[in-house]
N, C-alpha and C positions, 0 to 999 in steps of 0.2 A: 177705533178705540176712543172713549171718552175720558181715560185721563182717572184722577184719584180724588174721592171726594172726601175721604174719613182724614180731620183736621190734624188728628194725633199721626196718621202715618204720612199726610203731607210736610208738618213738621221735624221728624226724627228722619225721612229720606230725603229732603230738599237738599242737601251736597250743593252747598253757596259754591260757586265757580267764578270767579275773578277772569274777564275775559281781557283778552290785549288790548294795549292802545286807551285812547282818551276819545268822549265821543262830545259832541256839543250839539244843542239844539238849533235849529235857525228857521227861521218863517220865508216864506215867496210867496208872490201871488198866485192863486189856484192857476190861472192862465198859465201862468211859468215853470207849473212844476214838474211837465215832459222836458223842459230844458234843462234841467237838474237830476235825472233820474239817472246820469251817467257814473253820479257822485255815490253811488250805493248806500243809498240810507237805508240804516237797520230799521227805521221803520217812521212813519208819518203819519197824520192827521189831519183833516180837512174841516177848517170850523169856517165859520163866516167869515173872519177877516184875514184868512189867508190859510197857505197850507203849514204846517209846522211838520220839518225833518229833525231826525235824530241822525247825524252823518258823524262819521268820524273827522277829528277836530283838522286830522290833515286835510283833509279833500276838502272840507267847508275855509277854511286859511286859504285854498291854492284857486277856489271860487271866487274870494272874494268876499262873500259873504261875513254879514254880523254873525254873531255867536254871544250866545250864554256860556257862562262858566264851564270848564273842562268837567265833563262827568266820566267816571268811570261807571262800566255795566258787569252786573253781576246776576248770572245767570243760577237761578235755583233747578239743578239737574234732576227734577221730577216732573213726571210729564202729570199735572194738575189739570184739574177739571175746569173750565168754565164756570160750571156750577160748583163749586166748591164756597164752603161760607167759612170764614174767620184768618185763612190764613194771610191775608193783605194786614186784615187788624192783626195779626200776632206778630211781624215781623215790620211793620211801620212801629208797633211801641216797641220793639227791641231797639231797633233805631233810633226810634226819638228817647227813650232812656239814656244812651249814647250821646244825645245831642246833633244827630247826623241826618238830615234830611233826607228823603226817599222820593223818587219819582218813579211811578210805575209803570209797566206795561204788560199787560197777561196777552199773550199770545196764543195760538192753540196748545200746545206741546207744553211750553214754559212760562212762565213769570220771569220777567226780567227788570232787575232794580237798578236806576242809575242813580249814583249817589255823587258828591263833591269830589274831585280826583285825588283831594289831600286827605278824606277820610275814609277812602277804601279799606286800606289795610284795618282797620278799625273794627268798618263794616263787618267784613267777613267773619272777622274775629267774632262780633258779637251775635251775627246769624249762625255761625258752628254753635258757641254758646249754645242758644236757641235748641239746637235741632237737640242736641246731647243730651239737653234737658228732659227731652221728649224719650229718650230711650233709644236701643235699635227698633230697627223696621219691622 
């Protein structure tokens, strides 16, 4: 299954989901990042100068590890296409209207937004917004 490409129906079903917990980003060296895999990060990246996890704040604190700011993740409950075009730009400017910074990650199934942990509730608020604008599905 490839997921939804028409931007109006990704919009009006995206159902923003506020998942538990606070997540923080933190970097290791590629070399070390089987020694870290135990920490369950909801997901990582591999660039030249290291690898960067997104871990929950608990597990990366009880590491040891630095950390970026507490982020909460908020999971848009439609299964989106890869190829899908605008819905990143529709819901970073609802965001940044907000004043709330977004960091993204599209996965296969979903799109998942981690935002500041003090302006989730916010968030969510303004991605419902968002979708209601759009109509039902």
């Amino acid at each position: 299954m490839s997921g939804v490409t028409d931007l109006k129906q990704l919009l009006s079903g995206m159902r923003p989901s506020l998942v538990e917990g606070e997540f923080v980003y933190c970097t290791v060296p590629t070399s070390a990042l089987s020694d870290h895999m135990h920490l369950e990060p909801v997901g990582f990246f591999r660039e030249r100068e290291g690898v960067t996890m997104i871990l929950p704040l608990v597990a990366a604190r009880e590491a040891g590890l630095a950390t970026a700011p507490a982020m909460r993740m908020i999971t848009l409950e439609i299964h989106s296409s890869l190829e899908a075009v605008g819905l990143t730009a529709a819901f970073a400017t609802a965001l940044g209207n907000e004043g709330i910074s977004a960091n993204v990650v599209a996965a296969y199934y979903h799109d998942h937004i981690f935002v500041p942990a003090s302006d989730a509730e916010r968030a969510v608020t303004a991605l419902r917004a968002l979708s209601a604008a759009e109509g039902p599905v």
